[in-house]
VOBA-1610 file (N, C-alpha, C; in pm, whole numbers, padded with zeros to 5 digits, always signed):
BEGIN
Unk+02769-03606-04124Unk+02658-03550-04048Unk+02711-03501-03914Unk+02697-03369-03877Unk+02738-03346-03747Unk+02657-03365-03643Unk+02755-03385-03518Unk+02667-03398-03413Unk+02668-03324-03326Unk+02526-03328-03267Unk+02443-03229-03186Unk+02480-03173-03073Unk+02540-03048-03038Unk+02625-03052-02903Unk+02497-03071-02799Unk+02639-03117-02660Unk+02512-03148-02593Unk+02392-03079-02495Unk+02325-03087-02452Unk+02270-03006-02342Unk+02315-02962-02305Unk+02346-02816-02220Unk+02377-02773-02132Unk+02291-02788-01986Unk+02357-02749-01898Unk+02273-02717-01743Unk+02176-02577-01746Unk+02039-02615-01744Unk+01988-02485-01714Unk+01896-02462-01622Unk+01915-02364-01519Unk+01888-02327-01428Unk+01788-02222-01402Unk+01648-02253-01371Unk+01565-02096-01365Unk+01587-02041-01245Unk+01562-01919-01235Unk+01565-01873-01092Unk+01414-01762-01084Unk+01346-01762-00934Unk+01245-01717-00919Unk+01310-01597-00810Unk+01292-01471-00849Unk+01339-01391-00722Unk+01211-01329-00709Unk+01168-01256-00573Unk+01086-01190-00524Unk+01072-01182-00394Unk+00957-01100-00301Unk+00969-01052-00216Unk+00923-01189-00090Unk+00865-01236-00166Unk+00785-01353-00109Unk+00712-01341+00062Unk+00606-01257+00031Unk+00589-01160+00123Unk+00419-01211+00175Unk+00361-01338+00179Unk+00428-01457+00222Unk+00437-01525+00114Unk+00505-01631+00085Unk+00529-01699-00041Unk+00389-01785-00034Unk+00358-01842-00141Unk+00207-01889-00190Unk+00151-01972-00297Unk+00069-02027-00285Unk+00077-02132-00414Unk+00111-02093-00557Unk+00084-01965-00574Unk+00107-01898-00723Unk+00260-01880-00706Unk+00295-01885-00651Unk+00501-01910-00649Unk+00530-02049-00741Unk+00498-02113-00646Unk+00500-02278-00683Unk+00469-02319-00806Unk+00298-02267-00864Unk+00266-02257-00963Unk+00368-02212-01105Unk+00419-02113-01075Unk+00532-02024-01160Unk+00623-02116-01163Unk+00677-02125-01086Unk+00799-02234-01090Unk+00799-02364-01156Unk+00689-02433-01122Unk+00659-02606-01181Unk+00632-02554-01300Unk+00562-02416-01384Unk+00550-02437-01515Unk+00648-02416-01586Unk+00739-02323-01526Unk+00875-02284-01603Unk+00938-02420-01609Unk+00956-02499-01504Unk+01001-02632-01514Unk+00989-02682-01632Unk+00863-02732-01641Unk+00791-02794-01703Unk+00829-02754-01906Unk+00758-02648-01896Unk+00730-02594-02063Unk+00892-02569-02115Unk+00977-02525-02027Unk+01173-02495-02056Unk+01233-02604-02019Unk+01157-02766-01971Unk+01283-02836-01964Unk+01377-02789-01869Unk+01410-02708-01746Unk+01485-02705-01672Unk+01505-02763-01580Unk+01653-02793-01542Unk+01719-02907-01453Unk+01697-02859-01362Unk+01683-02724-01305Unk+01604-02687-01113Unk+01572-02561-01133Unk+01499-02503-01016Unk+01471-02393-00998Unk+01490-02334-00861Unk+01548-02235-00868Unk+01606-02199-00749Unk+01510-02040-00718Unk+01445-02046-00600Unk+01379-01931-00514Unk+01516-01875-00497Unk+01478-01705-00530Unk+01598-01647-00489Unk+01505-01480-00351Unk+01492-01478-00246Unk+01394-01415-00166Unk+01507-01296-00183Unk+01430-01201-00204Unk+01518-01045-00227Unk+01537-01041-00046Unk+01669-01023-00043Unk+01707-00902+00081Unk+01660-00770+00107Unk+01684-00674+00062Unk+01584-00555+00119Unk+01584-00505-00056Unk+01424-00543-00045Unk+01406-00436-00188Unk+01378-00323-00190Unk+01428-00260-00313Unk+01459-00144-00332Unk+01320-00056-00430Unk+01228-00171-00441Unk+01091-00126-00514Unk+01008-00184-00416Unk+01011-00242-00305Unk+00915-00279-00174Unk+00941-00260-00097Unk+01034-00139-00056Unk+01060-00104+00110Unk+00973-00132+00258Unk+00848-00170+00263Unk+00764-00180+00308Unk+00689-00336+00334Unk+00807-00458+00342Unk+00690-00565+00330Unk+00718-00605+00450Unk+00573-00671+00500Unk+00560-00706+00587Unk+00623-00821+00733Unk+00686-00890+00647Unk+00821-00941+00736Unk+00944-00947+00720Unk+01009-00972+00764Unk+01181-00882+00750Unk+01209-01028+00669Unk+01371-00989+00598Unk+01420-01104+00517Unk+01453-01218+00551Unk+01477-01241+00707Unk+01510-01353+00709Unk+01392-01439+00776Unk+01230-01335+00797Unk+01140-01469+00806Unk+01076-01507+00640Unk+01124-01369+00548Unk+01070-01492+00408Unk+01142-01576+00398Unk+01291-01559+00397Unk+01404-01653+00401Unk+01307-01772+00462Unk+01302-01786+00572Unk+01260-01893+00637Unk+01129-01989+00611Unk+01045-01900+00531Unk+00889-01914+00491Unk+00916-01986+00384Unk+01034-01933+00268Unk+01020-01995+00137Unk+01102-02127+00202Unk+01178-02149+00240Unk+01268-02323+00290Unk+01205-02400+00350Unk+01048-02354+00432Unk+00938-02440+00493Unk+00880-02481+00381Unk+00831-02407+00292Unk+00759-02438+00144Unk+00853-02541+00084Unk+00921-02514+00046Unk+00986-02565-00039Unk+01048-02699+00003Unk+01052-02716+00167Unk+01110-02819+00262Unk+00984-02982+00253Unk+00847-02932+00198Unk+00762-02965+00181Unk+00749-03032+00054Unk+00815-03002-00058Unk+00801-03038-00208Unk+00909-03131-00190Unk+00886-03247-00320Unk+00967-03400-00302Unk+01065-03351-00378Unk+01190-03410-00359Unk+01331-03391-00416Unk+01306-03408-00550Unk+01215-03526-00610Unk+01223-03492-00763Unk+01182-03386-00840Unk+01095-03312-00802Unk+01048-03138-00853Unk+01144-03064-00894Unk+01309-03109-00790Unk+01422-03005-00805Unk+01368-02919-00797Unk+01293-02800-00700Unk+01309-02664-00664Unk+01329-02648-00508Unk+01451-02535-00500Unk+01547-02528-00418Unk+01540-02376-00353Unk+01571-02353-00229Unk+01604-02207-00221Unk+01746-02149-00206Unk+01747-02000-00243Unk+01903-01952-00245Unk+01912-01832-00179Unk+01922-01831-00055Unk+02000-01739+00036Unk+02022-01594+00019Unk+02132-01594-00120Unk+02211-01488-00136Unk+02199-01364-00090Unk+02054-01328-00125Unk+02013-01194-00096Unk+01992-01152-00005Unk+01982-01247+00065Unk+01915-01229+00243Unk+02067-01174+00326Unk+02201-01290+00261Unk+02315-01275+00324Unk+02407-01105+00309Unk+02325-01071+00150Unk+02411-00931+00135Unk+02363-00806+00211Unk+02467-00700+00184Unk+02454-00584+00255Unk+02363-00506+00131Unk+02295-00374+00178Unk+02214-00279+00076Unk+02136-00343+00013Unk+02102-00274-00087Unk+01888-00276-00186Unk+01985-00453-00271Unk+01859-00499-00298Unk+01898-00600-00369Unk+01894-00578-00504Unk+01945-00591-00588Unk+01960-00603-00746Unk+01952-00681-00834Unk+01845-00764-00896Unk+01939-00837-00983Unk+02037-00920-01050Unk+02041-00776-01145Unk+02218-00795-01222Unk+02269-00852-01118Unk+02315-00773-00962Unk+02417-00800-00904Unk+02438-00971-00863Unk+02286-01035-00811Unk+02279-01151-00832Unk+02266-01254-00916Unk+02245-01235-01007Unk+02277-01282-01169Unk+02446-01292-01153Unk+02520-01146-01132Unk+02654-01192-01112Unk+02734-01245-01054Unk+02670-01302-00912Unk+02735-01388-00831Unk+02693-01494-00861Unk+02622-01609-00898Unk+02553-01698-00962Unk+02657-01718-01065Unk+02695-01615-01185Unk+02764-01688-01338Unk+02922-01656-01205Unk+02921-01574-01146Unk+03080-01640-01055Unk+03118-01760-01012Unk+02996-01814-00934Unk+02967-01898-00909Unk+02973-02078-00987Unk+02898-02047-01125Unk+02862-02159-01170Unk+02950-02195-01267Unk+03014-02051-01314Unk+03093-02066-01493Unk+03037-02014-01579Unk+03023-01970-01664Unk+03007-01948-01818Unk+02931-01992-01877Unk+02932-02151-01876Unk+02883-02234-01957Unk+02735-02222-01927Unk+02713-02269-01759Unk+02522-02286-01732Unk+02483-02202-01818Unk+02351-02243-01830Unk+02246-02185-01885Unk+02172-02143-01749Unk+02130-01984-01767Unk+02071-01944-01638Unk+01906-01836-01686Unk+01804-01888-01618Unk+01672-01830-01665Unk+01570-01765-01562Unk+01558-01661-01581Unk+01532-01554-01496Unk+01388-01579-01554Unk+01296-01604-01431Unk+01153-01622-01453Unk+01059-01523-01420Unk+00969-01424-01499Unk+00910-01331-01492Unk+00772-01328-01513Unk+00691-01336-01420Unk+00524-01282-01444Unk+00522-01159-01502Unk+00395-01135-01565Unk+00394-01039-01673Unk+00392-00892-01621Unk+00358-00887-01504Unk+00332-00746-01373Unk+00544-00720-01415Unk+00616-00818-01385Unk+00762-00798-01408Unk+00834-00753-01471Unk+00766-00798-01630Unk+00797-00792-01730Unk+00732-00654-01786Unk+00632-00611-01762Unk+00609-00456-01742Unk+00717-00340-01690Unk+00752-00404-01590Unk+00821-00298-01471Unk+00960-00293-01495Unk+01044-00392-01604Unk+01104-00415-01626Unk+01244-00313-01656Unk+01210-00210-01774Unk+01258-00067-01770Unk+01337+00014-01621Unk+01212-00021-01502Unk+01263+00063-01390Unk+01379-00050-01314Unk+01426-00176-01369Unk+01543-00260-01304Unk+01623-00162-01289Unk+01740-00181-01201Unk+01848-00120-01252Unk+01930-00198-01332Unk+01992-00107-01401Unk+02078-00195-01542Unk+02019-00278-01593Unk+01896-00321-01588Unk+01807-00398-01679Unk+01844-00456-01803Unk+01900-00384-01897Unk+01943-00406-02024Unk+02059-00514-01989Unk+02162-00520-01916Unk+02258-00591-01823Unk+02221-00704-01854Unk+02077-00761-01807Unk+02049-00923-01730Unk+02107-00984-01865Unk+02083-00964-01985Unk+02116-01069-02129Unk+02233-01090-02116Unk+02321-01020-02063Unk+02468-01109-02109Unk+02481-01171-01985Unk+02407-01208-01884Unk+02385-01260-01822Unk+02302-01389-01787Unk+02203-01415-01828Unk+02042-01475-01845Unk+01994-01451-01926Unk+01864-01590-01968Unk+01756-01512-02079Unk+01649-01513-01958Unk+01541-01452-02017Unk+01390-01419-01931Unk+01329-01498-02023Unk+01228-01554-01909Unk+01137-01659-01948Unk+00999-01592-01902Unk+00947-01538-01961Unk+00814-01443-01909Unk+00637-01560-01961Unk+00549-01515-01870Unk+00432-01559-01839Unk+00310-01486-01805Unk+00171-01475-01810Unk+00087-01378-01774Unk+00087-01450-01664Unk+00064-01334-01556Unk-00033-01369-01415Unk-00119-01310-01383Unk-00170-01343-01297Unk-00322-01299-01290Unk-00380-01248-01372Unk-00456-01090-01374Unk-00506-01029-01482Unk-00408-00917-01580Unk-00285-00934-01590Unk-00207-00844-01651Unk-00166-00906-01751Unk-00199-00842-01876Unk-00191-00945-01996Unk-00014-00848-02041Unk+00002-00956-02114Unk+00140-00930-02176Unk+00138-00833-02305Unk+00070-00735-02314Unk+00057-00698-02417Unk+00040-00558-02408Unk+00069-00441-02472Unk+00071-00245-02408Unk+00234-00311-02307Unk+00312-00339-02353Unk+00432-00324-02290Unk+00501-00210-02339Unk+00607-00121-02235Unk+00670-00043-02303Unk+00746-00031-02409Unk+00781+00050-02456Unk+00838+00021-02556Unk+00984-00030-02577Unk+01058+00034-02459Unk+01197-00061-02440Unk+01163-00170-02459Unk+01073-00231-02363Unk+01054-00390-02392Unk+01016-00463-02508Unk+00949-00383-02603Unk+00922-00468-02719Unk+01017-00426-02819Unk+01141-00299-02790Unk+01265-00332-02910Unk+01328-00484-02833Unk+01302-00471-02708Unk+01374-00604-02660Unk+01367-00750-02726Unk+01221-00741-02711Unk+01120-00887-02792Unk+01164-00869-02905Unk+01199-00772-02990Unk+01209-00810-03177Unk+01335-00808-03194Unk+01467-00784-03085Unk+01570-00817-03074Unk+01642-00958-03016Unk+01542-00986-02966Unk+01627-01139-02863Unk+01492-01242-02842Unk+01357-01202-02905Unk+01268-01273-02855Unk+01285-01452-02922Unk+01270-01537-02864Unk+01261-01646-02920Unk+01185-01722-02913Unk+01110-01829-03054Unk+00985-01945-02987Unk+01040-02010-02904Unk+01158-02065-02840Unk+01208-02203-02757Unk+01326-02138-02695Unk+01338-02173-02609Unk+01491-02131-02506Unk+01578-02157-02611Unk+01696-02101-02650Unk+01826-02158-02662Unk+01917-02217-02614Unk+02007-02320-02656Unk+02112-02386-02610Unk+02256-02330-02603Unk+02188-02195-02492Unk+02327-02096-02462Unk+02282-02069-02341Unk+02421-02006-02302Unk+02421-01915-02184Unk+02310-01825-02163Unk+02276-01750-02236Unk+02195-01636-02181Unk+02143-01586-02332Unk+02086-01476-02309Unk+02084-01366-02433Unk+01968-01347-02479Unk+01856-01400-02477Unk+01688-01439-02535Unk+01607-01441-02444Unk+01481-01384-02437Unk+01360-01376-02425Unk+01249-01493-02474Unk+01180-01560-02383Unk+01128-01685-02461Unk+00987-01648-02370Unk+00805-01746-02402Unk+00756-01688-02338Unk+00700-01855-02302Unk+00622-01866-02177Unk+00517-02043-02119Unk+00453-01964-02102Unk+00360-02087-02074Unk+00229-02102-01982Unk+00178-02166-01888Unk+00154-02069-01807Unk+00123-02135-01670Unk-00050-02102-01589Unk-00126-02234-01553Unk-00268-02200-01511Unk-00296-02084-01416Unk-00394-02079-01432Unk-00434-01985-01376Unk-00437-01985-01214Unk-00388-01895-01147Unk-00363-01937-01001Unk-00409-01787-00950Unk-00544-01823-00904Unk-00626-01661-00778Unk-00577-01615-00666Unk-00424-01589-00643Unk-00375-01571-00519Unk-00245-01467-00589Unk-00243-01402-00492Unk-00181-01317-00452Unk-00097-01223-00336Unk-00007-01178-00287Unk+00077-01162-00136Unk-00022-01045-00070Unk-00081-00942-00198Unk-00126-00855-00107Unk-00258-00915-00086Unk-00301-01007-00179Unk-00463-01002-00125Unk-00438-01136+00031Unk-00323-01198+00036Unk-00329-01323+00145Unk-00253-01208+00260Unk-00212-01071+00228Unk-00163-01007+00369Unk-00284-00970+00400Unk-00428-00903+00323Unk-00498-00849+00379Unk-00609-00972+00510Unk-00617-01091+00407Unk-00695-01172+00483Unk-00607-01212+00604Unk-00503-01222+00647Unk-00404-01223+00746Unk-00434-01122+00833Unk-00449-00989+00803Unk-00400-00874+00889Unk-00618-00878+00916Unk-00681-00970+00905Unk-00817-00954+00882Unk-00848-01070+00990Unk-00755-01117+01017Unk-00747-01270+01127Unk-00794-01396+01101Unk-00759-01378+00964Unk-00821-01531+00840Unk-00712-01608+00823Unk-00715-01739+00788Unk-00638-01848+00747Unk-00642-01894+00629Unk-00565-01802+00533Unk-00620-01851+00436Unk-00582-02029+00356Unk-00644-02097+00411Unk-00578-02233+00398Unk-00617-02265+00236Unk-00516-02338+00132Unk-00504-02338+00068Unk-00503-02228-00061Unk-00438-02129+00015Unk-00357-02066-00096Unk-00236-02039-00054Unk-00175-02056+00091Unk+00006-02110+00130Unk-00009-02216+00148Unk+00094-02256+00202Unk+00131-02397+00240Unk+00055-02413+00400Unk+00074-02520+00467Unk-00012-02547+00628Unk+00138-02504+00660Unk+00284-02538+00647Unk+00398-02488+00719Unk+00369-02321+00721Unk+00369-02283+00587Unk+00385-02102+00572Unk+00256-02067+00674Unk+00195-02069+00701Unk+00037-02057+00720Unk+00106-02054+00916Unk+00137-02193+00947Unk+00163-02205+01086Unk+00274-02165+01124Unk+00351-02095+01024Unk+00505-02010+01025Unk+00474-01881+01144Unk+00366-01823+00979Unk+00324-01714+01016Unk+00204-01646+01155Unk+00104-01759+01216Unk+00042-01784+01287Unk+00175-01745+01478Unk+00244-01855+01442Unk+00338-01874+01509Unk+00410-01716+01579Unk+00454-01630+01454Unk+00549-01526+01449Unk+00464-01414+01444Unk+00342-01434+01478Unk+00241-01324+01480Unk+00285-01238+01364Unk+00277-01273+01201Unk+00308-01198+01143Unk+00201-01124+01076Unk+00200-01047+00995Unk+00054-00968+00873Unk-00031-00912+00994Unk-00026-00897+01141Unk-00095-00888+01194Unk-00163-00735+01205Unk-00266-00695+01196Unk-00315-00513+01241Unk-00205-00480+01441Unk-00192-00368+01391Unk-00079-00299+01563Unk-00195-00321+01653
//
């Protein structure tokens, strides 16, 4: 009878603009946890994106917004933040961070790129998109009201090529899909109540909330 190799390390990662980061972050994260069995999850805050030229505080106060959040959650949750993007030069990418990460870790991790379904739409316009699999699998989810379903069509040769019921016990290469509750928040609808001179208490954190208070941020000129 053979035996079962063993677990690997697998790692999700959450990238975005986090523009301000918010309970539906958190939300995303604890379910990917949760439904994939993963050993942490690492916030990865884009440096200057190259599909949001326009958000409302520069990278190193999300930088700072997501490590107050997250400074807040108990060590056993394991979710962590990661720098990288904030530290590089030019548009952020990705692939490119996916590739400093398997530089980084080895071969072996298992690494899982976590996607709301708005993502997983938009997916096509990545650059090198097709790239992330020999890299990561995607772990995709509905959010809010964007159902997973009228995806393009790249994306669904994707799904009948790599889609899987359960993560695999590999490196990368597959498409798998959770579920995560329903969470009514959103960056643009918590910039508008911000730039509106509202608090929106309990849908950030009281740190993100008194971050932003603090740094006069979302504010109208």
């Amino acid at each position: 009878m053979g035996v079962s190799p063993a677990r690997r390390r697998t790692i999700g990662l959450v990238g975005g603009t986090f523009d301000p980061p918010h309970v539906g972050h958190l939300a995303l994260a604890r379910s990917a946890r949760d439904a994939l069995l993963l050993d942490e999850v690492r916030f990865i805050p884009t440096g200057r994106s190259w599909q949001k030229p326009g958000s409302g505080a520069d990278a190193r106060q999300r930088l700072e917004m997501v490590s107050l959040m997250l400074g807040e959650v108990a060590p056993e949750e394991r979710l962590y933040v990661d720098g990288r993007e904030v530290g590089r030069e030019g548009p952020s990418y990705t692939v490119e961070t996916l590739t400093s990460l398997r530089a980084e870790l080895g071969a072996e991790v298992s690494l899982v790129l976590i996607l709301g379904s708005d993502q997983l739409h938009n997916l096509p316009t990545w650059h090198r998109w097709q790239d992330l699999f020999a890299l990561a699998h995607i772990a995709a989810t509905q959010r809010e009201r964007i159902e997973l379903t009228g995806l393009p069509a790249e994306v669904e040769a994707m799904l009948d090529a790599r889609g899987r019921d359960a993560l695999p016990n590999a490196p990368c290469g597959s498409i798998v899909f959770f579920r995560m509750p329903a969470v009514p928040v959103s960056a643009t609808a918590l910039r508008a109540q911000l730039e509106a001179g509202q608090r929106p208490d309990g849908l950030s954190p009281s740190c993100v909330l008194d971050y932003i208070a603090s740094h006069r941020l979302y504010r109208r000129p």
